[in-house]
C-alpha positions as CSV (number, residue, x, y, z in Angstrom):
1,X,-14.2,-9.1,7.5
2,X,-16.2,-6.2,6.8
3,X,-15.1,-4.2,9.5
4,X,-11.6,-5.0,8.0
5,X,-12.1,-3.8,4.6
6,X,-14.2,-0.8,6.3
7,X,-10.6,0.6,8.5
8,X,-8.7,-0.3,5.6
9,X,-10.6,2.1,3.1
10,X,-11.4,4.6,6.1
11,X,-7.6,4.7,6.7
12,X,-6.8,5.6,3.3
13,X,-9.7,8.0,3.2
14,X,-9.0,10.4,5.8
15,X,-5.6,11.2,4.4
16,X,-6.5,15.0,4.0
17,X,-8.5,15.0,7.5
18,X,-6.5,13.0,10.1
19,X,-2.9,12.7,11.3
20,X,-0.8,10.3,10.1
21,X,-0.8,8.5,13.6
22,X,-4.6,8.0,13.6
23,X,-4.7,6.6,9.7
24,X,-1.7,4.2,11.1
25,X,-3.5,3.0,13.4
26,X,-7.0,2.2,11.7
27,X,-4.5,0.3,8.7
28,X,-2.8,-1.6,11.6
29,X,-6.2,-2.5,13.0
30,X,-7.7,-3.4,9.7
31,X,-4.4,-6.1,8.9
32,X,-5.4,-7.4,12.7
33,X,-9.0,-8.2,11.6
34,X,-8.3,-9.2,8.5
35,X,-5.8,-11.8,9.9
36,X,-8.1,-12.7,12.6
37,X,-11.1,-13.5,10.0
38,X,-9.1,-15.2,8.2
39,X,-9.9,-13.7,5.2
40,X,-7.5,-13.5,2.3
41,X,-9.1,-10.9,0.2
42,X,-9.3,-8.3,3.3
43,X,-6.0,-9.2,4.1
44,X,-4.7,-8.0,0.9
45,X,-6.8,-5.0,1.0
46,X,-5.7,-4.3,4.3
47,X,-1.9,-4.4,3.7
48,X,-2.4,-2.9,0.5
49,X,-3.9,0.3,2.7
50,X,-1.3,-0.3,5.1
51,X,1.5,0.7,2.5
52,X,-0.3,3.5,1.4
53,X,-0.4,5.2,5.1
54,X,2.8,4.4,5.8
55,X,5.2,6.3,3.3
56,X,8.5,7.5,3.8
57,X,11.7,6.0,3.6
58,X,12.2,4.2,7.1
59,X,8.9,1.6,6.1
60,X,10.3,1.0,2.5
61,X,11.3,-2.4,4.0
62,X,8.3,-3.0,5.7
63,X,6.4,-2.0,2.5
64,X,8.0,-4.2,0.3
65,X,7.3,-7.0,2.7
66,X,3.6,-6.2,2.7
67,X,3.8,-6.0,-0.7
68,X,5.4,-9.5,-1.2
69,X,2.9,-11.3,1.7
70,X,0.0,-9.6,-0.6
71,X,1.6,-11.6,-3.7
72,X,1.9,-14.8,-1.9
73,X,-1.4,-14.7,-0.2
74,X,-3.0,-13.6,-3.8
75,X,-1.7,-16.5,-5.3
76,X,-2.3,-18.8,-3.0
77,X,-6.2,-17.8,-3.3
78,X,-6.0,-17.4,-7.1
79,X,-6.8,-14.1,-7.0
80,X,-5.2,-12.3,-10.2
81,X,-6.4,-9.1,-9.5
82,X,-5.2,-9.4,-5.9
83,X,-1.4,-10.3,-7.3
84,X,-1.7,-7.4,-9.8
85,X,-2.6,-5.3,-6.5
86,X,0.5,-6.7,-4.8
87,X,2.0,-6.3,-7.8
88,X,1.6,-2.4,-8.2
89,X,2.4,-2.1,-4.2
90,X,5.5,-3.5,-4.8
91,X,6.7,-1.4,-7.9
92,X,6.3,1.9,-5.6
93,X,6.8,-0.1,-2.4
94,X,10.6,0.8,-2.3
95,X,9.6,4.6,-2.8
96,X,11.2,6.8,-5.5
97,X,14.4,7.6,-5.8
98,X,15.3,11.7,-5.9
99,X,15.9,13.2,-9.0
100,X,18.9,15.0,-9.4
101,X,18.5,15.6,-13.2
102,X,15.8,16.3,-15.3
103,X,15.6,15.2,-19.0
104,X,15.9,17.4,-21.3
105,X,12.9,16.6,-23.3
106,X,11.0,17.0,-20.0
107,X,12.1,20.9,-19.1
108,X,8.7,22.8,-19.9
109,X,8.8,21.5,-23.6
110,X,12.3,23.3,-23.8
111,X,13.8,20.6,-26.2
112,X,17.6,22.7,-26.6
């Protein structure tokens, strides 16, 4: 378990020192673990990590799956602040839109 949680925060960590490929890989290593321990709290903390190294459009699907096994497992261990941690993966999960527009009240304080 602890070497779970450890690739999960390591992967998340090095984002400013390692390639994408490498964090990618420590994330998918910590879920493998994590599953393998059987543990539901590195689980979460795993997938949770997982989402955050793998951005971009073309894992918005995957994220929002992650985000909604991290919910289930949560709840099924009656963990709230593990739910509210799925939770918040799955509000950014599906990734932000582009803005085409910006407000008006939002231009540099410019409120004409």
């Amino acid at each position: 378990m602890l070497r779970a949680l450890t690739a999960a925060r390591l992967s998340v960590a090095l984002t400013l020192l390692a390639g994408e490929e490498r964090r990618a890989e420590l994330s998918a290593e910590a879920v493998t673990l994590a599953r393998a321990a059987g543990d539901a709290d590195a689980l979460c903390q795993a997938l949770a990590a997982r989402c955050d190294i793998m951005a971009g459009p073309e894992h918005s699907r995957s994220r929002v799956d992650w985000a909604g096994e991290i919910m289930t497992t949560a709840a099924a261990h009656r963990s709230p602040a593990l739910e509210l941690l799925g939770r918040r993966v799955r509000l950014v999960a599906p990734g932000w839109r582009r803005v085409t527009s910006v407000p008006r009240m939002m231009r540099c304080g410019r409120t004409r």
